[in-house]
N, C-alpha and C positions, 0 to 999 in steps of 0.2 A: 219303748216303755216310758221316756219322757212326753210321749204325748198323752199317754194315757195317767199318769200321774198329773200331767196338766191341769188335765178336765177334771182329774178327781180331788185335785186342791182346790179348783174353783169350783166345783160343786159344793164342799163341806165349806166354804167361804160364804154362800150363798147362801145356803141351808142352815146352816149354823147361826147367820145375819139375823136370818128372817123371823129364827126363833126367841133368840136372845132378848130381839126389839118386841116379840110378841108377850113372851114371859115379863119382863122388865115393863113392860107399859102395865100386864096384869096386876103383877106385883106392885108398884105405885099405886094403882088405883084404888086397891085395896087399904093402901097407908093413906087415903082420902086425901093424896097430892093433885091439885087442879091440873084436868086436860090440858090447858092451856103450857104448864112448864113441863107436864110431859109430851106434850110434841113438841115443844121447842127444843130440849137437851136428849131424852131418854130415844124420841126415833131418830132425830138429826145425827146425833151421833151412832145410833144403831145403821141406819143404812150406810152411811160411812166406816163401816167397821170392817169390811175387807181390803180397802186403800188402807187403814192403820194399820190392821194387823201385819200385810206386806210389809209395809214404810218401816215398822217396830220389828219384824225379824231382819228387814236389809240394814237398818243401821244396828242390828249384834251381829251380824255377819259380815260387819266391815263392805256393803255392796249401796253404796248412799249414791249411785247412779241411778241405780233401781228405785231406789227410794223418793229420790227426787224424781227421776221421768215417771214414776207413776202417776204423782201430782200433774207433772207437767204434764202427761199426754192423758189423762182423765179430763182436768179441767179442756186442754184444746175440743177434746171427745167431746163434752160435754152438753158446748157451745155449737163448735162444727156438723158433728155426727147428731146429737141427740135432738136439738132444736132445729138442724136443717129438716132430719124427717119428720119430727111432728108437724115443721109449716108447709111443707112439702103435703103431707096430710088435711091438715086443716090448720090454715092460717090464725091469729089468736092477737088477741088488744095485747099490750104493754100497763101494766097500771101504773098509776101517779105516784105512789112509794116507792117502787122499782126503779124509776125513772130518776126521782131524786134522791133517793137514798143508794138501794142496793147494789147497782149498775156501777154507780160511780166512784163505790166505796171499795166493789171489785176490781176497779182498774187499781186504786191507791193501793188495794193489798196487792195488787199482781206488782207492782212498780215497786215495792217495798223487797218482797221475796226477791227480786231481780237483784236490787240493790244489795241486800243480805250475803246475798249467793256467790256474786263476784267479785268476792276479795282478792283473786290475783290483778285486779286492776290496779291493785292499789300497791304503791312502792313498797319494797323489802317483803312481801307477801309474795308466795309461790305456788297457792294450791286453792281452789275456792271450794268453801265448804258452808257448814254452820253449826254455828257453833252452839254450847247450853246456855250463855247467855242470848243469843239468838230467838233460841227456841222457848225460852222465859220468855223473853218480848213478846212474841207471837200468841203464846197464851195468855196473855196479860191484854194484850189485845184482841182476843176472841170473848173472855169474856168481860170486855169493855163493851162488845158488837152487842153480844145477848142483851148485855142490860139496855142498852140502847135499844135494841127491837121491844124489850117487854115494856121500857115506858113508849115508844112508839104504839103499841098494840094495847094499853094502856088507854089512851086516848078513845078509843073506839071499843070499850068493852065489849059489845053486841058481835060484832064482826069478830074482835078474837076469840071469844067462846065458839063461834062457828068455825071459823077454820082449826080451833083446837080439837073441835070436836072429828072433824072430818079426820087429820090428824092420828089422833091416839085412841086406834080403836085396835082389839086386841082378840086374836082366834081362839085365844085361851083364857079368856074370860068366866070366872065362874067355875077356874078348878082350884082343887084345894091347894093350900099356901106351900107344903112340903115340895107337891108335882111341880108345883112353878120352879121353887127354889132350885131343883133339882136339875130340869130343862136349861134354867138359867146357867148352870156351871157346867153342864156337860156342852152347852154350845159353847160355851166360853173358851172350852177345853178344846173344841172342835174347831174353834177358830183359830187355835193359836196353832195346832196340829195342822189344818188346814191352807194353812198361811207360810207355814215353813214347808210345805211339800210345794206348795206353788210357785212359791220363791226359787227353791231347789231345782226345780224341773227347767223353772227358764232361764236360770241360771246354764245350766246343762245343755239346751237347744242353742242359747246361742253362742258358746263354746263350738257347737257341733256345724252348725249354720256359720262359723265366720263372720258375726256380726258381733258389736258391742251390745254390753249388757245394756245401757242407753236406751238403744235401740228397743231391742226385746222389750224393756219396760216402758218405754212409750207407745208402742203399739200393742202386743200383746196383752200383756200385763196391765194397761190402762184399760185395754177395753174389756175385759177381762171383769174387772173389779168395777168398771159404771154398768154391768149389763141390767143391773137392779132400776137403776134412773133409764136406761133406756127402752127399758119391758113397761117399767110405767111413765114412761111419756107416749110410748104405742098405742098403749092401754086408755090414757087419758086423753089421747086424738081420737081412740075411734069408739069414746064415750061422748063423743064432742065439749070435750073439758080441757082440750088442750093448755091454758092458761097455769094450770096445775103443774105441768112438764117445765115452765118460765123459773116457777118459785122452787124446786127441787131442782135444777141445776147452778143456780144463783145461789142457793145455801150451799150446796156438795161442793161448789170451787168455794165459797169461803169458807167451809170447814177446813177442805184440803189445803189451803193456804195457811191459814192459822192453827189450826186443833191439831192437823196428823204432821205437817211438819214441825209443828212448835213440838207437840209430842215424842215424835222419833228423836230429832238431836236433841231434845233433854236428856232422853234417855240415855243416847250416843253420840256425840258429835257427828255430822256425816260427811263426806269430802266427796266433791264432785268431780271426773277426769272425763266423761264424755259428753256429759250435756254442755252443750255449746250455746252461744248468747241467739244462734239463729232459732232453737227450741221457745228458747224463754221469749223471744220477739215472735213467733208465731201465737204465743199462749199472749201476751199481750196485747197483740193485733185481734186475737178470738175477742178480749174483753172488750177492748174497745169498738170493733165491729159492732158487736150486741147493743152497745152505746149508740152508736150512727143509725139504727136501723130505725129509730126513734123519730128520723126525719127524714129518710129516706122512701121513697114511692109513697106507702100511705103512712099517712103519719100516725104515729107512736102503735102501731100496729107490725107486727112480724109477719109480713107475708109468702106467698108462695113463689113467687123470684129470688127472693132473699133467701129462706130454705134453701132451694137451689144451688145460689153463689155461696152458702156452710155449704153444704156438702162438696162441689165442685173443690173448696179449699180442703175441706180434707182430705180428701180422694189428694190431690195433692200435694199434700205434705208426706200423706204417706207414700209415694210414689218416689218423695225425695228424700224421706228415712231411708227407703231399699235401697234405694241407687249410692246414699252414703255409706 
């Protein structure tokens, strides 16, 4: 019965996702709010909305293993899993804001949550966790990043109207305002419904399986909640748009670094007892990889070797989650 409640929390996670971002883009649109800051807040944070909602029922149910290895093993997924197959697919350029900005700002946020995280390093402290002051920083810092990206995108109006436009575009466009509003709170509803049955379930596996909750939520649970970035990084390799799959997992790890964990310990403080510092150093070794491949074989280009040696790492790690 846990597996099938699995699948049916992460389908209403999904389903519910997809609508919320569909409704919620309509509904803007309609309030004559520019494409452009509705793709940057209204879908960014719509496709990340099954890693929150998780993160937000594991820090009220006191399970901030969960909560954090979701982060941790979405963001490793992301890099690992998600960009090994798209170059494995078809290999894709790197661009010059990427390069200098987003890449490198992911590693200082991945170095920060590390930092954050392991308070028992520190004398007289016994437990690492994070705290709401913590999770204040972190959102004070995300949306420090936004306004940073909107005067970066700023600079080049032409180009962000276009990619805003590709962006925020919505299957429920052109229905009436009540239906929108309506879709909007019952997904809303379904998410949250969705998110504690999922939570619940792998809670329960791996109680049953003799594994730590850690575990379950870095693998499971993480891949679980990115299937959305990895359906469309598929999607956008065998559109030959692979470049698209670059900028949707470079935002999904810095939401999930800022937004859902700043999010979750405001909400609750969360306390970590299974993710270990060897997690957190595989998620920062993922960032910085992504970093090196900038000048590795072809330069600033992700090639189809490089896919490879992601995936080979993940295949990997998870082989030494099991055996832990």
């Amino acid at each position: 019965m846990d597996y099938l409640l699995l699948v049916v929390g992460l389908g209403l996670l999904l389903l519910a996702a997809n609508y919320l971002v569909d409704s919620s883009v309509a509904i803007a649109q309609r309030a004559k709010i520019s494409n452009f800051i509705i793709g940057l807040t209204i879908v960014g944070i719509g496709t990340s909305a099954p890693e929150l909602f998780v993160s937000i029922s594991s820090a009220l149910s006191n399970s901030g293993d969960i909560a954090m290895g979701n982060v941790v093993g979405s963001n490793i997924a992301n890099v690992f899993l998600i960009l090994g197959v798209t170059a494995t697919i078809l290999p894709f350029p790197i661009e010059r804001l990427q390069r200098l900005r987003d890449i490198p700002f992911l590693i200082a946020m991945t170095i920060l949550v590390m930092a954050l995280a392991n308070d028992a390093v520190i004398p007289g402290l016994n437990q690492n966790s994070l705290n709401r002051i913590d999770g204040i920083f972190l959102l004070i810092l995300f949306v420090g990043y936004m306004c940073w990206v909107i005067v970066q995108k700023g600079k080049d109006p032409k180009k962000a109207m276009m990619e805003a436009d590709e962006e925020a575009k919505s299957s429920l466009a052109g229905k009436s305002p009540w239906l929108l509003w309506v879709i909007a709170v019952v997904s809303l509803v379904a998410l949250i419904f969705g998110g504690n049955l999922f939570l619940d379930s792998a809670k329960n596996l791996a109680r049953d399986w003799g594994m730590s909750e850690a575990v379950i939520a870095i693998t499971i649970v993480a891949v679980g909640t990115s299937l959305p970035e990895l359906v469309t990084a598929i999607v956008a390799a065998s559109k030959k748009n692979p470049q698209l799959a670059l900028g949707n997992v470079i935002g999904s790890n810095l939401f999930n670094l800022m937004f859902i964990l700043g999010t979750a310990s405001t909400v609750k403080p969360l306390v970590f007892v299974d993710i270990n510092i060897w997690d957190y150093a595989v998620m920062f070794v993922s960032a910085v990889m992504l970093y090196l491949v900038i000048y590795t074989f072809k330069k600033n280009k992700l090639d189809r070797a490089e896919g490879i040696i992601f995936l080979s790492a993940y295949i990997g790690y998870t082989v030494y989650l099991l055996l832990r």
